[in-house]
N, C-alpha and C positions, 0 to 999 in steps of 0.2 A: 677299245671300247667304242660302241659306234656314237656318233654325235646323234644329239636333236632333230630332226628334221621337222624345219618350218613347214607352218602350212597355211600360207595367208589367204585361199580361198577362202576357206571353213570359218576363219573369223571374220570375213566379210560377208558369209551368207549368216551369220548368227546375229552381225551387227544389224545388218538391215533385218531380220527378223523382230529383234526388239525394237526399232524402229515402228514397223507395221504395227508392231502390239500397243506401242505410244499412240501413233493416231488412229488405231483402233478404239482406243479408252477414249480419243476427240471422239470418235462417233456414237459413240454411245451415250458419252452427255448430252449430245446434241446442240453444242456453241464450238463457230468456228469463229467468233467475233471476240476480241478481249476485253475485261471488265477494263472501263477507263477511269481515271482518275478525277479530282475536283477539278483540273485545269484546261482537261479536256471534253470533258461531259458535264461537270456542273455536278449537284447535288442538293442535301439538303444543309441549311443551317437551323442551329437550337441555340437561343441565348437563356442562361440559367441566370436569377439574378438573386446574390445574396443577400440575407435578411441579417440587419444589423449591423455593426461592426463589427466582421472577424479581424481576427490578427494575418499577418502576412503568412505565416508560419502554417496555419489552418488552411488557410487559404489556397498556396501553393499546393499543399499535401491532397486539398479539395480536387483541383485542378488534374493532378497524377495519378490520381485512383479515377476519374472518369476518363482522361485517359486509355488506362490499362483496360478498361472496362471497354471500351469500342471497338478496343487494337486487339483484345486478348484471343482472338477467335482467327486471326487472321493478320495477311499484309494490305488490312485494309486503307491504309495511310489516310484516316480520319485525321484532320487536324482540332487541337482542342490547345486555347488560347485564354490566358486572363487578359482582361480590361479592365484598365482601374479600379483593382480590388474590389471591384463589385460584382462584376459580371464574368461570367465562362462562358466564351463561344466554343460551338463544336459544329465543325463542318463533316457532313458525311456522304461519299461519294456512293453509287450504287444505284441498283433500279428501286422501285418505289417499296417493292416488299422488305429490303435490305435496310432500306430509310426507316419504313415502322418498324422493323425488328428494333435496330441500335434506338431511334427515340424513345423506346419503351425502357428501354436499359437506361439509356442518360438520365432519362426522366425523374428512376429509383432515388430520391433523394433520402429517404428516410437512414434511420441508424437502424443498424443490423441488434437482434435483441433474440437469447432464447426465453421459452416461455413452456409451464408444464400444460399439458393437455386436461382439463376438468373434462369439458363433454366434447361427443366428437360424431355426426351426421351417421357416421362409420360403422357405429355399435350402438344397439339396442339397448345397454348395460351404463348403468351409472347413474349417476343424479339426475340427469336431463330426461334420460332415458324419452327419445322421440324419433329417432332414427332406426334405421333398419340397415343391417348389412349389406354394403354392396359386392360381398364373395370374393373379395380381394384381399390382399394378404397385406399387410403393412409392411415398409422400410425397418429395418432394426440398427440398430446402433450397438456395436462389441467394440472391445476392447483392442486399440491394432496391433494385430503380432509386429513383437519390434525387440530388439535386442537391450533395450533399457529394462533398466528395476520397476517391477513394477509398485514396490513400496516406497514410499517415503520416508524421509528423514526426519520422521515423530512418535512418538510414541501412539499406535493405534488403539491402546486401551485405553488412553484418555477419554473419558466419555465429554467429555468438553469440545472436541474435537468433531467425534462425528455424531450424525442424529441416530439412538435406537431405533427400528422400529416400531417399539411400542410409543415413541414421540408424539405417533403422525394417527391421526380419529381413523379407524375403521371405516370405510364405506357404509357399512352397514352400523352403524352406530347411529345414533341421534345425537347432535351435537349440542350442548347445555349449554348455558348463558356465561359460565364461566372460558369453557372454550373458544366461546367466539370472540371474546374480548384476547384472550391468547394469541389467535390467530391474527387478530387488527394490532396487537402488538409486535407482533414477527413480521406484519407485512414487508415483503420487499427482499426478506432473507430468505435462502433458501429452505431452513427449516416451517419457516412461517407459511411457504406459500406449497410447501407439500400438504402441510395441513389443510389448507384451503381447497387444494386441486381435488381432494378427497371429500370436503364438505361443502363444495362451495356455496355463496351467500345466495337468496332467494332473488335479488334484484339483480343477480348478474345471470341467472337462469331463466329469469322472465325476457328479460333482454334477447337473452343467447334464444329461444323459445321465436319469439317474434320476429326474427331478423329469416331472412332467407337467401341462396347465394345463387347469383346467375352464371349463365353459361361462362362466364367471361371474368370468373372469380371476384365482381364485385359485390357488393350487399345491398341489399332493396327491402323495404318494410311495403307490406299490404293494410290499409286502412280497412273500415268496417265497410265500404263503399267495392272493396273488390281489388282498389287502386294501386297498383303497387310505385315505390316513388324510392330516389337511391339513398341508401342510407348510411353515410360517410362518418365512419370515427376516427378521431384523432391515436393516433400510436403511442399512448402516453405509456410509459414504461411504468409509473406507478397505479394503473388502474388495470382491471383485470380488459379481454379484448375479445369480443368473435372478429375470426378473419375466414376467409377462406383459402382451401387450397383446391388448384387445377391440378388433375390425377390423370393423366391422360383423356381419356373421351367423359371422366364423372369430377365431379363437384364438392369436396367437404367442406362442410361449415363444424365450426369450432369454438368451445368457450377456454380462453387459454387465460392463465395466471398472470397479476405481474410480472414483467422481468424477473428472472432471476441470472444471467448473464448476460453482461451487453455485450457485444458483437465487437469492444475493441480489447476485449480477455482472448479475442480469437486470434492467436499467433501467426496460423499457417492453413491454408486447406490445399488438397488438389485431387486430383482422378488418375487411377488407374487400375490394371488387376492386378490383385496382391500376389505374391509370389504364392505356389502351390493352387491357385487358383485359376477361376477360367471366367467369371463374369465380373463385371468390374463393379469399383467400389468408390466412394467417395471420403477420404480421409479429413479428420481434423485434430487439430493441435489446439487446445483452452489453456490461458492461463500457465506457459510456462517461461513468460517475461518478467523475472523477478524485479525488474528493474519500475515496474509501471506503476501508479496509483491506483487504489481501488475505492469503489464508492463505499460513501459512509456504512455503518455496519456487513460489509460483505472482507472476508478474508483472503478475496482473490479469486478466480475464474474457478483454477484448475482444484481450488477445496470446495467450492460450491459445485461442481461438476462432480465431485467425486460424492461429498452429502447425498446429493443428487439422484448420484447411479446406485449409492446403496440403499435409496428407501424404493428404487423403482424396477430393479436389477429384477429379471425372471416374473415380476407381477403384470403384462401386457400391458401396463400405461406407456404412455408415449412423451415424448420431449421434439417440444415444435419450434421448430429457426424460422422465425420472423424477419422480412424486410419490405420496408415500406406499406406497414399493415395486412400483408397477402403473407400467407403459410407458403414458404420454399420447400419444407419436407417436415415431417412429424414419426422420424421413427420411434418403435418401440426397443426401449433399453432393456437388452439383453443381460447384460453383464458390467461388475463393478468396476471402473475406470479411474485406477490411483495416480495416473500419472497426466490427465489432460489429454493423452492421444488415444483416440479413434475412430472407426469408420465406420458409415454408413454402407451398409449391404441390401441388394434386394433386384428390384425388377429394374434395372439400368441397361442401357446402352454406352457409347464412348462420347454421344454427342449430349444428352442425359446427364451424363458425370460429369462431363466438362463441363456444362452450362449451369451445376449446381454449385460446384466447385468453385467457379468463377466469378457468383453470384454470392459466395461466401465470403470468398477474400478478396474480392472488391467492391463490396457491401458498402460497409460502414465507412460516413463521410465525416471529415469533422466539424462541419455549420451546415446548416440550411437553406434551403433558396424559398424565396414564394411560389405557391402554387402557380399561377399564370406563366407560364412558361411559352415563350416565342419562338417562331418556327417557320424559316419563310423557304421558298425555294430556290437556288441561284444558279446563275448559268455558268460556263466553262470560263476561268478565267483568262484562260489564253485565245484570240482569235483564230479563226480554221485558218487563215494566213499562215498563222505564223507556227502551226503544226505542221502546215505544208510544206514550210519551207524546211523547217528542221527534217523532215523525212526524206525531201530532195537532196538536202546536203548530208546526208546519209548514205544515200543510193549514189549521189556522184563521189564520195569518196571512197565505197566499197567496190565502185565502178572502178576507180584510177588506181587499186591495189592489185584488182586483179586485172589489168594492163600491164602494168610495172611487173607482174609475178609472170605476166606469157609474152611479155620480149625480154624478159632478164632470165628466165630460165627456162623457157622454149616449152621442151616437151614435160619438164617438174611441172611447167607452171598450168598443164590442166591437170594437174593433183591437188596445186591449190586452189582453182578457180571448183573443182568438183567438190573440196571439201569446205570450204566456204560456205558452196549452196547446202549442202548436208548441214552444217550445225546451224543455217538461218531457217533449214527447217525444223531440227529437234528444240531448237529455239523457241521459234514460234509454239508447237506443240504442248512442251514443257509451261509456257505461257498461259495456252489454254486451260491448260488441263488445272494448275495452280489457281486460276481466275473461277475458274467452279469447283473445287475441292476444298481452297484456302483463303479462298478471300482475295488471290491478288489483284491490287488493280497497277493499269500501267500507266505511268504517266510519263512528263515531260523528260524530267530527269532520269526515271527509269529506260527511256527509249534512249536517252545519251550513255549511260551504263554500257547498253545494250550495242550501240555506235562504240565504244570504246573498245570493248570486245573485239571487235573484226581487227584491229592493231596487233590485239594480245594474241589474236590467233595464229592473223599473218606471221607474226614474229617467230612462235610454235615453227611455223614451216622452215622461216628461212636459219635460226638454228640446225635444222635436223639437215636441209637440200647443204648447209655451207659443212655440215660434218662429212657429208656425204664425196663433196668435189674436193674436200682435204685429202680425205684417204683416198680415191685415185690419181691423184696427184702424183702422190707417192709408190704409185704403180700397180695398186689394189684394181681389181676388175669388179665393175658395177655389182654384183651380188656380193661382192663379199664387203664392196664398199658400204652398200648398203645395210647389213647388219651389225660391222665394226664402228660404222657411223654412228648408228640408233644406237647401240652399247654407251655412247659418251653423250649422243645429245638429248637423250632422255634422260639424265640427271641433270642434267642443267633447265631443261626446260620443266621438270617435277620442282625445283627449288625456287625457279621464277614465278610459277605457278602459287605455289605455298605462300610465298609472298602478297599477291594480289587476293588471296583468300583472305587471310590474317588482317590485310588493310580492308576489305567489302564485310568482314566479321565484324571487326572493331564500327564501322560505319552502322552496320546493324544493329549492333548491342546499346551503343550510345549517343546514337541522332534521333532525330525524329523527324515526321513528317516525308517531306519532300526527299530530305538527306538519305534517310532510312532506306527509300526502295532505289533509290545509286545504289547503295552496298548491296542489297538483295539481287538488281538485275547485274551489277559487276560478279557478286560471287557466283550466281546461277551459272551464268556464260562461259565463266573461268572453267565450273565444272565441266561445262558440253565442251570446251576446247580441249578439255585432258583425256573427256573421252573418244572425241573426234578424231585426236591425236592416235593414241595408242588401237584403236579398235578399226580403225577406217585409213586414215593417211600413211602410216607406216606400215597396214598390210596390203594397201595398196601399190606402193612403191617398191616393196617386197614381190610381188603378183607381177607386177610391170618389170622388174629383172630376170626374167626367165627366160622373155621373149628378147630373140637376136634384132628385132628391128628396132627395138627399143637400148640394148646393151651395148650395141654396135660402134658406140663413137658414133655417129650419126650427128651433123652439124645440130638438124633440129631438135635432136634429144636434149641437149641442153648440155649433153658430158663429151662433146667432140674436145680434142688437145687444144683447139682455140679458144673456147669457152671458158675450159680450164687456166687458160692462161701457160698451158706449155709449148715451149719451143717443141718446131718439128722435127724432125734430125737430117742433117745436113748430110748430102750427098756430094762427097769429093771425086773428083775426076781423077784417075790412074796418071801416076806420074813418067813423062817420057824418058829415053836414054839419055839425053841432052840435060836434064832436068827440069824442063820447062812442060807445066802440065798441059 
């Protein structure tokens, strides 16, 4: 049976191809400079400060949802800190466009709230009737294919249970004296405020009528004078709201119902494409925490949701997610949803989904802060000194490894010194390319990660080069040592490896800050050594055994019998007749 035949060219010209195609994607971003971090570039700070007395409990939970909120895009190592239960700082590194994105997000203090759509800029149709279509299609809201029941555990003929809808006034009805005191009696419940979204009250459509939404999705009233001046309303969950929403390049203004679920019935949200599918989608989970309290007269998220979906299922009304008084999306309900979950469909992208998503389940806070909200700029907290230095004593100690690696194993040791500079460049690369795709920024502790790595590499090497002088030792000749070698020291260096992951994982999943991007730049680097390893240094050294001036025993190859540590062979002199040699 013929053997295998190696062919370490071919993986060396493949490696360095992906290589090219790496800093080809640098070029096309067009940054060869890394994002830096607070300690080295400075940033912005935002002091949030609480109103009231919360409890600690609130507080903290305050604290980890603005957090998740700055972090959730990226390794952007925002740090976000309480001070005496009063206050949240949040420090955010980045250039100035990255500084107003994230403060517009920290800023969202409001409670996450849904709300039914009464009128809507959108459509010419309905009680308001004053807008005109803008040819665009609305978000829909169905039911997410998912392997759970979609019934529950009630009897659904119970008319107790759910709304008919003959319950809920016709559009086109005139609603009577007796009704409308109906409706001021339901307010708040979900049956109450379908009735309403259907007839709403005169004073909330002169309002909704008067209000106008700028480019920028705030509200502004125009006086008799031509004047227009902003016109800010409070988010109160028991009074009906125009908000607007930004739709990419257009503008809806909207008159939406009280609350009918708040934003902490919201379980779970997230983004992605559903399976069988091909444009992505925005998922949500309502009300299926049995464990939770619910507000006075409501029976829980996921039965208001479902009430809900069955007075509005197939009729093109719509159901609008509120936060911080601005419309996040207003699809139209599709279809009847028994169980709490699902998803938003329509005109999405993956950055679209995420940011909607994200904007869901890290919404709702549990206290408020006052409006006046502080924001100053700060500078780098570490001196250019002493970045300096840290970089110098980086470069002299990758400098003294690979010395030690080209007088301790001669001609191995430019295998090391070449593969070295190979992963400080896929390194770098990976770097960039992270720092404009995902947010990474690099800081102090991440460049020591990154220092630590050149150990974990060297190390890589001198397992494989010490498997290598075992087996000819034993009298193997360099090619063959070289592959019987890699057969033993590529399990030991895969398990070393595993390790350093596992410990940079654990550092990522449950540190924060500073700690977090250690474990990021440790595991990053671990990766490029395993692939520097197997795709580059071992077909290299493989490519290098071919040639006689390299295999030869040759003092400078680094595998002569002296290097190895074996004796030469002793040459005895012929012994005379006499016995004397």
């Amino acid at each position: 049976m013929a053997t295998r035949r190696h062919r370490p060219g071919r993986t060396l010209i493949t490696f360095f191809v992906g290589v090219a195609i790496v800093f080809g994607l640098v070029a096309l971003a067009g940054t060869w400079k890394p994002a830096l971090g607070l300690d080295l570039q400075g940033g912005l700070r935002i002091t949030l400060t609480a109103n009231g007395s919360p409890s600690d409990e609130n507080f903290d939970e305050a604290r980890r949802i603005i957090d998740q909120r700055v972090n959730a895009r990226g390794t952007t190592e925002a740090e976000v800190t309480a001070q005496s239960g009063k206050y949240i700082v949040v420090e955010i590194p980045g250039s100035t466009e990255n500084r107003r994105e994230l403060q517009e997000l920290v800023q969202r203090t409001a409670q996450l709230r849904f709300r039914l759509v009464a009128c809507s800029s959108d459509s010419n149709t309905g009680p308001c009737a004053t807008g005109s279509p803008l040819g665009r299609a609305p978000l829909s809201l169905t039911a997410e294919p998912s392997d759970k029941p979609k019934n529950k555990d009630k009897d659904k003929n119970d008319p107790s249970d759910t709304a008919s809808p003959t319950d809920t006034t016709s559009p086109t009805d005139t609603p009577t004296e007796p009704e409308d005191e109906d409706v001021a009696a339901g307010a708040g419940t979900a049956e109450g405020e379908l009735a309403w979204a259907t007839a709403p009250d005169q004073e909330s459509i002169a309002l909704y009528n008067s209000l106008e939404c700028n480019d920028d999705g705030t509200l502004v009233q125009t006086d008799a004078q031509g004047q227009t001046t902003p016109a800010p309303q409070e988010d109160d969950p028991d009074k009906p709201l125009v908000a607007c929403e930004v739709r990419g390049d257009s503008v809806i203004k909207y008159l939406l119902s009280r609350s009918v679920i708040e934003g902490t019935e919201l379980s779970d949200a997230g983004a992605g494409i559903p399976q069988g599918e091909v444009e992505w989608a925005v998922t949500l989970d309502i009300g299926n925490d049995k464990d939770k309290a619910h507000p006075e007269g409501s029976t829980g998220g996921e039965d208001d949701f479902e009430t809900i979906s069955e007075q509005l299922a197939e009729t093109g009304r719509q159901f609008a997610i509120v936060l911080d008084g601005q419309v996040l999306s207003a699809p139209v309900m599709q279809a009847v949803i028994r169980d709490g979950n699902s998803q938003i469909t329509g005109d999405f992208d993956e950055q679209s989904a995420t940011d909607l998503a994200n904007s869901l389940k890290f919404g709702a806070l549990p206290i408020s802060f006052d409006k006046d909200v502080t924001t100053e700029d700060i500078g780098p907290s570490l001196a250019g000194d002493q970045l300096s230095a840290g970089l110098t004593a980086g470069a002299i100690g990758l400098g003294l490894v690979m010395l030690y690696c080209l007088l301790y194993y001669r001609g191995l040791g430019l295998v090391v010194v070449s593969s070295l500079f190979v992963a400080a460049g896929v390194t770098y690369a990976m770097v960039l390319l992270l720092s404009e795709s995902a947010g990474f920024t690099l800081t102090l502790p991440g460049i020591a990660g990154f220092i630590i790595a050149v150990g974990i590499t060297a190390d890589s090497f001198v397992i494989y080069f010490e498997r290598i002088r075992d087996e000819m030792r034993e009298g193997k000749s360099m090619r063959v040592a070289v592959e019987t070698g890699w057969a033993r020291a590529r399990v030991t260096r895969f398990a070393a490896n595993t390790v350093n992951l596992l410990a940079a994982l654990i550092l990522y999943l449950f540190a924060t800050g500073a700690v977090k991007g250690f474990g990021f730049a440790l595991g990053l680097s671990t990766l490029i050594d395993l692939a520097v390893l197997f795709w580059f240094t071992k077909p290299l050294v493989s490519w290098l055994a071919q040639f006689k001036a390299f295999n030869s025993g040759r003092k400078w190859s680094g595998l002569s019998p002296e290097t190895l540590g074996m004796d030469a062979p002793v040459v005895r002199a012929p012994k005379t007749a006499g016995g004397n040699a």
